[in-house]
C-alpha positions as CSV (number, residue, x, y, z in Angstrom):
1,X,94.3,203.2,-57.0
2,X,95.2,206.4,-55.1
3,X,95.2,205.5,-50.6
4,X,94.7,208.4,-48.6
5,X,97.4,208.3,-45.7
6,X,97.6,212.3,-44.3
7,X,96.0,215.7,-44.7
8,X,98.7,218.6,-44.2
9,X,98.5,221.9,-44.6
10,X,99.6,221.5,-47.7
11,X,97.2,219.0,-49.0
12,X,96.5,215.3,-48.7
13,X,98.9,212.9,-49.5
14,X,98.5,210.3,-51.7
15,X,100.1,206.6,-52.2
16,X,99.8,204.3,-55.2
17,X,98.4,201.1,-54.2
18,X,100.2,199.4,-56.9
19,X,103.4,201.3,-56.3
20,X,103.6,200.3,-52.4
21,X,102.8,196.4,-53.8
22,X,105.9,196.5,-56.3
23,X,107.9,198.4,-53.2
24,X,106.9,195.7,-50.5
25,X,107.6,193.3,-53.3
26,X,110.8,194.0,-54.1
27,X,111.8,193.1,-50.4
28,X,109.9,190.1,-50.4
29,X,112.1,187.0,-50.7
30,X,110.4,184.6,-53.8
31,X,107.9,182.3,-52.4
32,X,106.1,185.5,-50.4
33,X,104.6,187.9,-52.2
34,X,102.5,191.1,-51.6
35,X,99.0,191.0,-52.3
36,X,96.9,193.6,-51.3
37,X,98.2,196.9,-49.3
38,X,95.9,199.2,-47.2
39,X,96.7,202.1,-45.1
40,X,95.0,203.3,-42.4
41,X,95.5,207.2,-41.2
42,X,94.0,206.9,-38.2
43,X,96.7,204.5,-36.8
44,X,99.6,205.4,-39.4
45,X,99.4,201.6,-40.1
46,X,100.3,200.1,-43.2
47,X,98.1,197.1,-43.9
48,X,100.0,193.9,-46.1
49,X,98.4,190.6,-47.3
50,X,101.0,188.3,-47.9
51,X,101.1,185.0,-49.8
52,X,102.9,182.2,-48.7
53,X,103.1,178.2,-49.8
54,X,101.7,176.0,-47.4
55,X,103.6,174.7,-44.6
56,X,106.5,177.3,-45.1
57,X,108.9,177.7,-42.6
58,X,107.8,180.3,-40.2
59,X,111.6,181.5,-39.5
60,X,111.2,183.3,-42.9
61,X,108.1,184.6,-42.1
62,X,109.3,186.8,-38.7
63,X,112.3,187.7,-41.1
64,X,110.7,189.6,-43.4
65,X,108.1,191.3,-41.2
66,X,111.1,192.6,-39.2
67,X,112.2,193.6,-42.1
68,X,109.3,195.1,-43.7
69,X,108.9,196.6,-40.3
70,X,112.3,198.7,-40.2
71,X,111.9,199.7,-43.5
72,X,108.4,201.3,-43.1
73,X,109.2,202.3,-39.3
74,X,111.5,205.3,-41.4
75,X,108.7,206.9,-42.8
76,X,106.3,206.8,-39.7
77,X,104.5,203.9,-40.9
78,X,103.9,201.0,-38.7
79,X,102.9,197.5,-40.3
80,X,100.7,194.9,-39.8
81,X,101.2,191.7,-41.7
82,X,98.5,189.0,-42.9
83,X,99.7,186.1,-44.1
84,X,97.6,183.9,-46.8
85,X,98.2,180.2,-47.7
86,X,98.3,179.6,-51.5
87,X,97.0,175.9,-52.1
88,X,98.6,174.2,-55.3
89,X,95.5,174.9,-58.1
90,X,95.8,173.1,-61.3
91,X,95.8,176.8,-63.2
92,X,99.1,178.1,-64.2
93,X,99.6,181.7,-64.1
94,X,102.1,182.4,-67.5
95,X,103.3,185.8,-67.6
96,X,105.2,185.1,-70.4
97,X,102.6,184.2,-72.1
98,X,100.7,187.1,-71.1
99,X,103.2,190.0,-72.1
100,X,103.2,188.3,-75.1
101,X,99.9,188.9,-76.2
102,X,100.9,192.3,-75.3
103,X,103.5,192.8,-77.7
104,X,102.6,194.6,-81.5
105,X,105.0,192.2,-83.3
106,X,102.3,189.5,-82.4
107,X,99.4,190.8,-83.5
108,X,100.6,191.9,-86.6
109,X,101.8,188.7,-87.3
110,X,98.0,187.3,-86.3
111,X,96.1,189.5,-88.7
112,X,98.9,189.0,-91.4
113,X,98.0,185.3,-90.7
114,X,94.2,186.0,-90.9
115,X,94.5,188.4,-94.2
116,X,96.6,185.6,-95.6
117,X,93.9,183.0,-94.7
118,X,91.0,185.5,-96.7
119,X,92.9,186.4,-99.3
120,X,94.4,183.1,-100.7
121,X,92.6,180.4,-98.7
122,X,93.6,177.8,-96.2
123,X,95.9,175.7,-98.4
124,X,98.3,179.0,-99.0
125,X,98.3,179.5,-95.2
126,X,99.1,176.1,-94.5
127,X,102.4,175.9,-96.7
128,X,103.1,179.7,-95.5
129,X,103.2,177.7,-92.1
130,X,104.7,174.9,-92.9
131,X,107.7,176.6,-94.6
132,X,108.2,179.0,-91.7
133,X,108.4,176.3,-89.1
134,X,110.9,174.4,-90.9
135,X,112.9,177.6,-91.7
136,X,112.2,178.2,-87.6
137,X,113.5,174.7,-87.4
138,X,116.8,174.9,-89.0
139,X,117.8,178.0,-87.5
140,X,117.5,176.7,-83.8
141,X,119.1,173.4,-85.2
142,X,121.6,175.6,-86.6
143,X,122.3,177.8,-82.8
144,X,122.4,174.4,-81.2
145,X,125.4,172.2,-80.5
146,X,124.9,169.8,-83.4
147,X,124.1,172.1,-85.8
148,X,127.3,174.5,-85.1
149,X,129.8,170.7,-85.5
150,X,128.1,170.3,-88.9
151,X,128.6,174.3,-89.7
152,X,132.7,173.3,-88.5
153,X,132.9,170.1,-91.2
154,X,131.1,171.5,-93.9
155,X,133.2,175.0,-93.3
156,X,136.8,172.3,-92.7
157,X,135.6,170.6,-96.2
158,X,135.2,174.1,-98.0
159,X,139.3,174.8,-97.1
160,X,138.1,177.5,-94.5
């Protein structure tokens, strides 16, 4: 989403809503984090909510307002910062799992699995399964620690 901040002569100018988040993000030290941004062209004021864990030391806080503050102050902007309390839910936000299930490579291995599953029934997909997991298996037992000491006797025993 599009914020209007001025009318010029030459036009209005826009900001990205999501662009200013990543921007005020970036200078956000990890537990805070921006949530919502709003401008306001009457006053020139740039609007931040900002998440914080509860009972956070409030040092950090005044830190990176005066911060966000100076930065923002360059381009005529003056902020005003909101700070929310996140309480600890029991739901996990994964990214990783979520740009996961954004990646092609996955869903062409699902329908394979599904065409699989049609085509030559559920006891064919479950040995397709079982054999890639153990050949998933040996190659992380390989790239681990144990696995590369018996790659060194077996190579020591072959006269390499």
């Amino acid at each position: 989403m599009y914020l209007f901040w001025k009318r010029t002569s030459l036009g209005s100018i826009l900001v990205s809503q999501d662009g200013m988040c990543d921007f005020v993000n970036s200078l956000c030290e990890k537990p805070f984090k921006c949530a919502q941004v709003s401008l306001s062209s009457a006053d020139n004021a740039l609007f931040l909510v900002i998440t914080m864990p509860k009972d956070y030391d409030s040092s950090a806080m005044v830190s990176l307002e005066t911060k966000l503050r100076n930065t923002f102050e360059k381009t005529g902007l003056s902020v005003r910062v909101s700070w929310v309390e996140l309480a600890k839910t029991s739901f996990v936000d994964n990214e990783a799992l979520a740009s996961l299930a954004k990646k092609p490579v996955v869903w062409a291995i699902a329908v394979a699995l599904f065409a699989l599953l049609l085509k030559e029934g559920i006891a064919t997909l479950l040995w397709s399964l079982f054999w890639g997991g153990a050949f998933y298996a040996g190659v992380l037992f390989f790239q681990s620690e144990k696995g590369a000491e018996l790659v060194r006797k077996l190579r020591g025993m072959a006269g390499r």
